[in-house]
KESEFI-53054 format. One line per 8 residues: their letters; for each residue x, y, z of N, C-alpha, C. Coordinates in steps of 0.1 Angstrom, whole numbers. Example, Ala and Ser with C-alpha at 12.3 -4.5 7.8 and 13.67 -1.06 7.14 Angstrom:
2
AS> 132/-57/78/123/-45/78/132/-33/78 | 128/-22/71/137/-11/71/129/0/79
END
This chain:
374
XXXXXXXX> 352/1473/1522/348/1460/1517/354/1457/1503 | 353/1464/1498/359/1467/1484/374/1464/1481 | 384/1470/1492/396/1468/1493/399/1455/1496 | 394/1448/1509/392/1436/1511/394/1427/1499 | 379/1428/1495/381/1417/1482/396/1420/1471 | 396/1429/1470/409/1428/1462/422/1426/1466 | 422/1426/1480/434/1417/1486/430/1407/1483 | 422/1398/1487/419/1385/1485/425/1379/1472
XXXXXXXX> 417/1388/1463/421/1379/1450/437/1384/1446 | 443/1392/1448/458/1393/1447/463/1383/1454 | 459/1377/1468/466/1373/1472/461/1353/1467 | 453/1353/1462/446/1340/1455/459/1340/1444 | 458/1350/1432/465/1350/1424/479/1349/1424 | 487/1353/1439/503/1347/1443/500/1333/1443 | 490/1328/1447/494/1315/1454/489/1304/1439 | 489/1311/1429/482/1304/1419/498/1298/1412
XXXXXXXX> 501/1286/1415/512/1283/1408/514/1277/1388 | 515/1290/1389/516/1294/1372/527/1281/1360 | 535/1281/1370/545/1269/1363/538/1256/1354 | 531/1254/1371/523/1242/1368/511/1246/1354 | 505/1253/1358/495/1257/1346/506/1261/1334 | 516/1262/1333/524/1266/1319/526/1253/1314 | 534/1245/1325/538/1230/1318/528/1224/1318 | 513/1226/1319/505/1221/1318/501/1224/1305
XXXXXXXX> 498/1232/1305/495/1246/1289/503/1237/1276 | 519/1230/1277/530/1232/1268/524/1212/1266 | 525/1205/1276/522/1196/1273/510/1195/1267 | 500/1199/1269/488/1195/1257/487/1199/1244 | 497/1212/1246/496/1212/1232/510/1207/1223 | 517/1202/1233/527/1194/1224/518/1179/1220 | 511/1175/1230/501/1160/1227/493/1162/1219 | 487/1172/1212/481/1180/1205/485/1179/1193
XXXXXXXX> 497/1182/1188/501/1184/1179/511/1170/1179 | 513/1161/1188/523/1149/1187/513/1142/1179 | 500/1141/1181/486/1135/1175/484/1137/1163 | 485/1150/1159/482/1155/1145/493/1157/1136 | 506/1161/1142/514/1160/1132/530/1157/1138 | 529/1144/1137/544/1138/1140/554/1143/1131 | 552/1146/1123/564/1148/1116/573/1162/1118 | 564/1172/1125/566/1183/1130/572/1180/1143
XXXXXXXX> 568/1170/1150/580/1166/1162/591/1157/1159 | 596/1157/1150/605/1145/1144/614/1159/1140 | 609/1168/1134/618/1179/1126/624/1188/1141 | 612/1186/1148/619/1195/1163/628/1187/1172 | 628/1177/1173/635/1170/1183/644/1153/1176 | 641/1156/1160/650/1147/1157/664/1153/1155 | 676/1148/1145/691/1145/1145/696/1145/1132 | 702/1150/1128/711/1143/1115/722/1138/1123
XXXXXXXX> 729/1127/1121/745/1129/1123/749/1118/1114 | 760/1118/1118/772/1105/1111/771/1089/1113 | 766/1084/1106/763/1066/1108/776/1060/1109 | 780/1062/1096/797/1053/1096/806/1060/1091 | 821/1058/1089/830/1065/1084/836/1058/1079 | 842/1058/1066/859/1049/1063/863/1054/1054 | 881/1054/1057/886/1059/1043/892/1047/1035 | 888/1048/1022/890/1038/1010/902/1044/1001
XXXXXXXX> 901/1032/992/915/1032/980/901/1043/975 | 908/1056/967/900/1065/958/894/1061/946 | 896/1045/937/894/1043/930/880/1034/931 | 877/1037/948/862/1027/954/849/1042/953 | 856/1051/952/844/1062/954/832/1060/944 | 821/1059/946/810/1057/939/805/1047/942 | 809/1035/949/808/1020/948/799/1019/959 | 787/1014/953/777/1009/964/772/1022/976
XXXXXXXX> 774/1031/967/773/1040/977/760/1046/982 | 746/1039/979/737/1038/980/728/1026/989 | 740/1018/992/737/1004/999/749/1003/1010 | 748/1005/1024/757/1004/1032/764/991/1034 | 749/980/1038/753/970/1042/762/966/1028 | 762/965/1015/769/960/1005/778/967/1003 | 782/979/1002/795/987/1008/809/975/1020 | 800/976/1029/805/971/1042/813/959/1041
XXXXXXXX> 806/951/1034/809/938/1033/818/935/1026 | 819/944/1011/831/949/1001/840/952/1005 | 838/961/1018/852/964/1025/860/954/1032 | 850/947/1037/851/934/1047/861/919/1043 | 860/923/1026/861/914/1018/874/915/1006 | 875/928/1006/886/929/998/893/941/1001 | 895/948/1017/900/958/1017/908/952/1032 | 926/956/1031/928/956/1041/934/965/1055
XXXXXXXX> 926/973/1048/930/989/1060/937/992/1061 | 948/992/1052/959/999/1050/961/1012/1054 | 968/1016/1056/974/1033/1063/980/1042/1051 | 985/1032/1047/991/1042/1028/981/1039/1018 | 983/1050/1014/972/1054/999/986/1058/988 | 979/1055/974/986/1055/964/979/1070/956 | 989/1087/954/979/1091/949/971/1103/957 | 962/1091/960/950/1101/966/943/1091/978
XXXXXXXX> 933/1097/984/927/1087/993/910/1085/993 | 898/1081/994/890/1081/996/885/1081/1008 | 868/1090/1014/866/1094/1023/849/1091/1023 | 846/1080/1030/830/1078/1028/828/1075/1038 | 815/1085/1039/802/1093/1052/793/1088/1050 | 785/1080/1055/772/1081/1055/766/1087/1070 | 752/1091/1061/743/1100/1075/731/1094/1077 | 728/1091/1086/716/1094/1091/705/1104/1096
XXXXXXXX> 696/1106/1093/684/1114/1094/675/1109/1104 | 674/1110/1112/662/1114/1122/651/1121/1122 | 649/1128/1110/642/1142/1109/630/1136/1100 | 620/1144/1100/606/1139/1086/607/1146/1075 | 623/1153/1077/619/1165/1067/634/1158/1056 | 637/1160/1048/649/1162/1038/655/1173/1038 | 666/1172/1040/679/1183/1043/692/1178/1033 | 693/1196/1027/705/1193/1017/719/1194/1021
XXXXXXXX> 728/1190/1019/742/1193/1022/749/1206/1013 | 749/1215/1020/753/1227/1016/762/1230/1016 | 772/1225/1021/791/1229/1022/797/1220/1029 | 810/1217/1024/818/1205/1032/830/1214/1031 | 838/1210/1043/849/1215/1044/861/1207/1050 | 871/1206/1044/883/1197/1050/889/1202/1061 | 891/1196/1075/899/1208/1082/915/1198/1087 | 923/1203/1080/935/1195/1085/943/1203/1096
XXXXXXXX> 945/1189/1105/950/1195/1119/965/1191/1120 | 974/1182/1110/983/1184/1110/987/1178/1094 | 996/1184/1085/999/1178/1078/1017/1178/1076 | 1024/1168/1070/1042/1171/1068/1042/1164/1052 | 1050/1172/1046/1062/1168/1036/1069/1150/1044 | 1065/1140/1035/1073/1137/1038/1083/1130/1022 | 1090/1123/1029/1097/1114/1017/1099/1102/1014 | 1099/1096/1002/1101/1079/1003/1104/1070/989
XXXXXXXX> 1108/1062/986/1112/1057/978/1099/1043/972 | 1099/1043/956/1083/1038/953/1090/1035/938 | 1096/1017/939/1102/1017/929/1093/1008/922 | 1092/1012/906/1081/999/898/1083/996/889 | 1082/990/882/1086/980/870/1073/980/860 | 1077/983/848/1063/987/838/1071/982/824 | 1065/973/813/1067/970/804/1061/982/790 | 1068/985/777/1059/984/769/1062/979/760
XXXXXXXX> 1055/979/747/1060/971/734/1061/981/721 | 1072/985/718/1073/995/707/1080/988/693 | 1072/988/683/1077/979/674/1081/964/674 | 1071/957/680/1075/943/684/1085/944/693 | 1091/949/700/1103/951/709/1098/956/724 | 1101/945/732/1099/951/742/1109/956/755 | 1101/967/759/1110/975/768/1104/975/783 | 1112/974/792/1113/971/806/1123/982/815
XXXXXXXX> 1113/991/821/1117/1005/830/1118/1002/850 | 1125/1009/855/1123/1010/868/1123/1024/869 | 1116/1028/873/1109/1040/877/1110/1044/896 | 1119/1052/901/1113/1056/913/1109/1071/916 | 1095/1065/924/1083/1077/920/1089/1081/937 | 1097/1081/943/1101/1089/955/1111/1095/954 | 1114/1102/963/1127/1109/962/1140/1098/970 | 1136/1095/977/1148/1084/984/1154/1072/972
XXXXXXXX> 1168/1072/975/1174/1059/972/1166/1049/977 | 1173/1037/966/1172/1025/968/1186/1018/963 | 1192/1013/970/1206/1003/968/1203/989/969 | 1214/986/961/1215/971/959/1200/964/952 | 1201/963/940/1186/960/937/1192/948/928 | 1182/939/927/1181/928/917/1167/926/910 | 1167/926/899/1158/923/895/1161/913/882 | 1148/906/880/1144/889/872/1135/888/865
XXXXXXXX> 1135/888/854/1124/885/846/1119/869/841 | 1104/871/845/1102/852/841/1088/854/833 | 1084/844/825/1073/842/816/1070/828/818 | 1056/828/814/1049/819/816/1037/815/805 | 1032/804/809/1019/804/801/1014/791/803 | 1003/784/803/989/776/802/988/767/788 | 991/755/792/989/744/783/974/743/781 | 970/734/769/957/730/768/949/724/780
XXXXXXXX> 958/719/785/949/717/798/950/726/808 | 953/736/808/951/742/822/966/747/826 | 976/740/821/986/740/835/1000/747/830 | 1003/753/840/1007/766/842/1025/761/841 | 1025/765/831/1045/761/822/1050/773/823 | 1063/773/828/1073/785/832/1084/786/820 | 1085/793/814/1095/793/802/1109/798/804 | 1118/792/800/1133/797/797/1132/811/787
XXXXXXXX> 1129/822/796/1131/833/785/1141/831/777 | 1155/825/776/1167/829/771/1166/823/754 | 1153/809/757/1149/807/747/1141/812/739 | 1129/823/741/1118/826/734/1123/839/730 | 1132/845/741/1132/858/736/1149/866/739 | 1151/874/722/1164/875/720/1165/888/728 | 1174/890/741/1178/901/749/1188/910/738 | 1189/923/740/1197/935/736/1206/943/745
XXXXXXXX> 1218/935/744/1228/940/756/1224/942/766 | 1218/929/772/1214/923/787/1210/907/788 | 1209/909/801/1204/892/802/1189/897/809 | 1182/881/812/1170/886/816/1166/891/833 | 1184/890/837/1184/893/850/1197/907/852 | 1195/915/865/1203/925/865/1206/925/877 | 1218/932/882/1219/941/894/1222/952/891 | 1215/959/902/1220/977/903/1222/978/913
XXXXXXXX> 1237/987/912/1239/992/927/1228/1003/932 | 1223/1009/925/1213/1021/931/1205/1024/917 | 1191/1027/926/1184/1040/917/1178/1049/927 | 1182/1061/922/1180/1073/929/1171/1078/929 | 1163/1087/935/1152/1089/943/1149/1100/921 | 1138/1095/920/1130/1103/910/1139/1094/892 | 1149/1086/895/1154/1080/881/1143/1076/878 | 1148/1074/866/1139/1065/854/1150/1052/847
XXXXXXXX> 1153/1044/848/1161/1037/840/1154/1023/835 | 1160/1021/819/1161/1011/818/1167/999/819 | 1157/986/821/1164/972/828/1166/966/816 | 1156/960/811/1159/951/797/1151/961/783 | 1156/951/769/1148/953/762/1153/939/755 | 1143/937/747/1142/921/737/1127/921/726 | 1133/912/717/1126/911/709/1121/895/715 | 1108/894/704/1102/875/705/1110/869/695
XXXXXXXX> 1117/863/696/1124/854/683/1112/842/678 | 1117/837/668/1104/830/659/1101/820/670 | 1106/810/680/1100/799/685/1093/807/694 | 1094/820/699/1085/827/712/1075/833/701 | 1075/835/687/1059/841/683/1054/828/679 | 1055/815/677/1050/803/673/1041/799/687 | 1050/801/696/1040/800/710/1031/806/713 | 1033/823/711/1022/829/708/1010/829/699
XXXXXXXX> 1015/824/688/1001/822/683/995/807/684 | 1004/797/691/996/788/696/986/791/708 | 990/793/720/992/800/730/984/812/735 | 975/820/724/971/833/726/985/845/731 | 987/842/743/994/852/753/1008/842/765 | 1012/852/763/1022/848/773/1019/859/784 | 1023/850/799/1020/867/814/1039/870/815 | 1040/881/815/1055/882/819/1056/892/833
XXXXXXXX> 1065/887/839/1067/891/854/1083/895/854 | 1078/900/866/1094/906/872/1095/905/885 | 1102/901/893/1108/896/906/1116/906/910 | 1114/916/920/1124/927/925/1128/926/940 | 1144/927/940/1145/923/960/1156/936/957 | 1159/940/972/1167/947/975/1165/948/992 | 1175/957/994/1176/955/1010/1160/963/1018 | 1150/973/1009/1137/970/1014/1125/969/1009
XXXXXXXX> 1131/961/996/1118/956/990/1123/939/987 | 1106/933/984/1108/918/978/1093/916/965 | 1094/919/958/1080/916/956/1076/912/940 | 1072/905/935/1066/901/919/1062/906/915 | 1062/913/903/1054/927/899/1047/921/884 | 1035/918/879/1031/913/869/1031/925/856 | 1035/923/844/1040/933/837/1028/935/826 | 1023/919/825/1013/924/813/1015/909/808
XXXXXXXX> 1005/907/793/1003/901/790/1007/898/777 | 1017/897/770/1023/894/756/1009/886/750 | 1005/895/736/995/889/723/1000/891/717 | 1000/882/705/1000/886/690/985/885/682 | 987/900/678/977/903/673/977/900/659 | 966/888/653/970/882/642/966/890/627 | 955/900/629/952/913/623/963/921/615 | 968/927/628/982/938/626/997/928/625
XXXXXXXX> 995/913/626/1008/910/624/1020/918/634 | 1015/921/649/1023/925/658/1016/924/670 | 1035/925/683/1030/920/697/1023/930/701 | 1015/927/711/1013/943/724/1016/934/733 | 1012/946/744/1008/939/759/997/944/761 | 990/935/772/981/939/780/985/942/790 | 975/952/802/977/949/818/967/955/822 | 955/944/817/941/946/821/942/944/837
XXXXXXXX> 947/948/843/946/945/860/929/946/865 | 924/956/862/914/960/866/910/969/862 | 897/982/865/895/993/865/895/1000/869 | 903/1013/869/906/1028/877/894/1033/878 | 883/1034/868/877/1043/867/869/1046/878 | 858/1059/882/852/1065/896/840/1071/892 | 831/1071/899/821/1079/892/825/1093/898 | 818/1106/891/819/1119/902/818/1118/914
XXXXXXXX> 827/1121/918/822/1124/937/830/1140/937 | 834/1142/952/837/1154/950/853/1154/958 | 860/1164/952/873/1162/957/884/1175/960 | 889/1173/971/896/1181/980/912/1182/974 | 914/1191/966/926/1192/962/937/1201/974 | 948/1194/978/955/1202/990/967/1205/986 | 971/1215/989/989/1225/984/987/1219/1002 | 999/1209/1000/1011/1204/1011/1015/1217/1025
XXXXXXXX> 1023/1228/1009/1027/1237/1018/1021/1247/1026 | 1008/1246/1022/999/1256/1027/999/1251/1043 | 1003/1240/1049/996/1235/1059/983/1237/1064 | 983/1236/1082/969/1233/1086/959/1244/1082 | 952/1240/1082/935/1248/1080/921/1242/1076 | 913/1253/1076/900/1248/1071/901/1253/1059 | 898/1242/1047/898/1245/1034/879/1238/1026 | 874/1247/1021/864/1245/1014/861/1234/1005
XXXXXXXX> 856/1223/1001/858/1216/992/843/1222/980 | 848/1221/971/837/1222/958/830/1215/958 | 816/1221/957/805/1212/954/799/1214/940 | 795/1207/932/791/1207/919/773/1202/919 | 774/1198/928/760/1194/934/756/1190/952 | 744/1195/954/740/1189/965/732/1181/970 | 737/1171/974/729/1162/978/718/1160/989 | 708/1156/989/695/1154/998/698/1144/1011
XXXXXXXX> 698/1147/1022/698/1136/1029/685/1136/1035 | 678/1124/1029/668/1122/1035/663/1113/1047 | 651/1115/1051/649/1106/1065/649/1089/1060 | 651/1085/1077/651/1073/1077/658/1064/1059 | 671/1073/1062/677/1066/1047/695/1067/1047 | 703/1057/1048/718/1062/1049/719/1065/1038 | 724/1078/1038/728/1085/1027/740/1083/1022 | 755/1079/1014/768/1080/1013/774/1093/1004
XXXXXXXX> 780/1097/1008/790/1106/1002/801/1105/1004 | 811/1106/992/827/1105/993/832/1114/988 | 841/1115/995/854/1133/992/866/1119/992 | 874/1126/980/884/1122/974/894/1135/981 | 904/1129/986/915/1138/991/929/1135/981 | 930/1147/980/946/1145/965/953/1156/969 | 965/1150/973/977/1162/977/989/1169/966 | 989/1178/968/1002/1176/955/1015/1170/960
XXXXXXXX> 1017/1165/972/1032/1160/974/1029/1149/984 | 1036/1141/985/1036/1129/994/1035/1132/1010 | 1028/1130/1019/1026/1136/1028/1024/1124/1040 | 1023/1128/1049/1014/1129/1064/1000/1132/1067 | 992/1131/1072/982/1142/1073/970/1135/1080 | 965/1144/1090/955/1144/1096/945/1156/1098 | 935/1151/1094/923/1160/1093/909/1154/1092 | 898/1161/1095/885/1154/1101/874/1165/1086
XXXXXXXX> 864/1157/1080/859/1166/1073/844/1172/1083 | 841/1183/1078/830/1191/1078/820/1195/1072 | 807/1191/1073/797/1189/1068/788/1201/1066 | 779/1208/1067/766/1219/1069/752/1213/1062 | 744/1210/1072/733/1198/1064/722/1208/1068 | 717/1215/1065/702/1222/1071/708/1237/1076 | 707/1238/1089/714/1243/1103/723/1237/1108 | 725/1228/1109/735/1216/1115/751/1221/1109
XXXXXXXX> 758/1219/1119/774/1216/1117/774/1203/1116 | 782/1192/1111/784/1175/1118/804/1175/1113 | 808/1167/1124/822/1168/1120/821/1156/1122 | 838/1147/1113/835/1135/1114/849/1132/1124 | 849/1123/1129/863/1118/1134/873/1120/1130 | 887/1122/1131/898/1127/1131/903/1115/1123 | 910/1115/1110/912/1106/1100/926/1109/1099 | 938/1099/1104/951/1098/1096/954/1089/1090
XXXXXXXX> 964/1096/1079/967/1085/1068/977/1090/1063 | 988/1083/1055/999/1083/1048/995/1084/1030 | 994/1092/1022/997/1093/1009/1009/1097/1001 | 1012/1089/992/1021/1090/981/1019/1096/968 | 1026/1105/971/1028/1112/956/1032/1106/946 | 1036/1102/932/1043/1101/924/1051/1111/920 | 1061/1111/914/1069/1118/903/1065/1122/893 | 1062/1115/885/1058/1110/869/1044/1104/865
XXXXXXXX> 1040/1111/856/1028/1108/851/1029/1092/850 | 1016/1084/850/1017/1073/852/1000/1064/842 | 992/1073/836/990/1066/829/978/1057/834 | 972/1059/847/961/1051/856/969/1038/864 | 981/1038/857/988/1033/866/998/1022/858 | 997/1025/845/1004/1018/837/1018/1021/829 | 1019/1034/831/1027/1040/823/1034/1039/814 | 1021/1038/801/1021/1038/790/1030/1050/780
XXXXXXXX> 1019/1062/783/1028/1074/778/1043/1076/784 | 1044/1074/797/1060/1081/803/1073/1068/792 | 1067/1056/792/1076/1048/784/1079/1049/773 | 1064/1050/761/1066/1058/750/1075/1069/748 | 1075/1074/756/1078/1087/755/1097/1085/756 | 1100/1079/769/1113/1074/766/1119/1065/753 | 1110/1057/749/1116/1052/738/1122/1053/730 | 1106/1064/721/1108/1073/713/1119/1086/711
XXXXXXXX> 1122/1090/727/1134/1099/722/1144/1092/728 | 1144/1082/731/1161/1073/736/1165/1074/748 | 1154/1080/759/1159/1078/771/1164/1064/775 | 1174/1067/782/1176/1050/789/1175/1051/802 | 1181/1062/808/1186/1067/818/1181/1078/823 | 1176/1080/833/1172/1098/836/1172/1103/848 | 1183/1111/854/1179/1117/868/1168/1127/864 | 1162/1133/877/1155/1142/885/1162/1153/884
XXXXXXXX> 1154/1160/874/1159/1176/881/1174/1179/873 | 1176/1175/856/1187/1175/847/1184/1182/839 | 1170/1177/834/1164/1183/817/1146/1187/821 | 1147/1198/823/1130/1208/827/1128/1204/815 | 1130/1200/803/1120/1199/793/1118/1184/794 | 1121/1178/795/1117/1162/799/1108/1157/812 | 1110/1169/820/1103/1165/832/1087/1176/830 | 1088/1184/823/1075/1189/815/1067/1177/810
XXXXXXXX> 1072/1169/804/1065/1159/800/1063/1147/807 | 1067/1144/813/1071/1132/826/1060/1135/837 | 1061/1148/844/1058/1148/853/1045/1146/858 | 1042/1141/870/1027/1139/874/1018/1150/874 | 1005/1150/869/996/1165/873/984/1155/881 | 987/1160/891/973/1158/905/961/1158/897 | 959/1166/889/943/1171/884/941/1158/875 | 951/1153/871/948/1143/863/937/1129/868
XXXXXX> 937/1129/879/929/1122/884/915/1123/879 | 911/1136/876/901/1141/871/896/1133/859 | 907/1128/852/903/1122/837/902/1105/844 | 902/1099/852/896/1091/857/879/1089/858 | 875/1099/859/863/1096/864/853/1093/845 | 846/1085/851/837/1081/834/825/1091/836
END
């Protein structure tokens, strides 16, 4: 009898389908605890990932980077997606959080999947004013020629009412073995040369101090460039009793973000970027973050960055882009010091790669970006 019953219930107990009583078990007490504490199912079954991506001019990093939709619209409005960067490039992520919890960003890493050397020709025109005299450089910050070049110089300036008068340089201002126009047959990939220099003769400082300022420009064509280059702003400063220039264009400056410094030749890999701080991404909040990418040489390059938020990996999309190196220190982009600097010791003229002690002084330093940021 005894045996009996305990077949019975062994065989009650096969037929007891346990599954059901488990998913039965798991659901209440997930409803259980979905009742009491959502936020503990938000941390289990929510998400960090990537909201948006874009890469910017480097000099946008910091900007709005707390406000997407005003971000977006900035971009929408004065950026035209260009593929070349000047320099360096900017790289802004924002994330979203699905989670109840706040998760830090612990490590980013750049991973480039292809990068090249390349080469190119980046010719510019920069004024300065050394002793009331001004001097006018062509600079090419690539290594390629450029043939057959013309360049023009024109000034200008704003009557009492408004309106915009083009001036006969030949009148205002006395040239120094030149006219206000040139040709060159070439400048070679890394020259430095100068185009004009001139003083203001008395009817061009009478204008000026009627006048505040004159704008002076330069007009550059050649077989693959065309383009007006604004040089600055002629003042006399009625104080010091001498000219400057301006070339308030705008502001370089950046706030800190964080930045990916790349050796070219190292090629592809995953490289670590420095963090000086970590940022919180919290829920239901787009968070932004921008990595500044700065190569030492003019390049190619494609690479996607990598994130570590919590536990989480997040990778972002595969980002190519063209950057340009310069040659020559440049000053935020004015090249103030590299002109001084010729002045003062008489450069007129300067190949690449003649005088190591000139190009000590000349040359671009990548890290310099660094003194950008306020």
């Amino acid at each position: 009898m005894d045996n009996h019953n305990t077949i019975d219930i062994k065989e009650k107990i096969k037929n007891i389908d346990f599954k059901w009583y488990i998913t039965t078990i798991i659901a209440i007490v997930t409803l259980f605890i979905a009742i009491t504490n959502k936020a503990l199912i938000r941390d289990w079954f929510g998400y960090i990932s990537i909201d948006f991506i874009k890469i910017i001019p480097y000099q946008w990093a910091g900007t709005c980077i707390e406000n997407k939709e005003n971000f977006i619209e900035m971009i929408d409005f004065y950026y035209n997606n260009t593929n070349i960067h000047n320099k360096a490039c900017g790289v802004r992520t924002y994330f979203k959080n699905e989670k109840a919890s706040t998760y830090r960003l612990s490590d980013m890493y750049i991973d480039i999947e292809e990068i090249e050397f390349i080469d190119n020709n980046d010719i510019d025109i920069s004024a300065i004013v050394v002793d009331n005299c001004v001097y006018i450089y062509a600079i090419n910050q690539g290594g390629e020629d450029v043939y057959n070049i013309k360049v023009a110089l024109s000034a200008e300036h704003y009557d009492d009412s408004g309106n915009k008068i083009n001036l006969y340089t030949n009148m205002y201002f006395d040239f120094i073995n030149c006219a206000s126009s040139c040709d060159i047959d070439c400048i070679y990939g890394g020259e430095i040369t100068q185009l004009f220099s001139f003083y203001i003769n008395d009817e061009g400082m009478k204008l000026l101090q009627q006048n505040t300022w004159l704008t002076l420009n330069a007009n550059i064509v050649s077989n693959d460039i065309s383009e007006d280059v604004f040089l600055g702003f002629l003042i006399y400063e009625e104080y010091d009793k001498k000219v400057i220039i301006s070339k308030s264009e705008g502001n370089d400056s950046i706030p800190p973000t964080f930045f990916s410094f790349i050796d070219v030749n190292k090629g592809v890999g995953k490289y670590k970027i420095p963090m000086q701080t970590n940022p919180s991404i919290e829920n239901d909040f787009n968070v932004g973050i921008d990595v500044i990418i700065v190569p030492n040489q003019s390049c190619n390059i494609k690479f996607s960055l990598v994130y570590k938020i919590g536990k989480d990996i997040i990778k972002t999309e595969i980002i190519s882009t063209k950057i340009f190196v310069p040659f020559y220190k440049d000053d935020h982009g004015y090249y103030d010091s590299l002109l001084i600097y010729c002045v003062n010791n008489n450069i007129k003229d300067y190949k690449r790669g003649t005088q190591p002690y000139v190009e000590y002084n000349l040359n671009y330093d990548i890290y310099s970006i660094l003194e950008e940021i306020e």
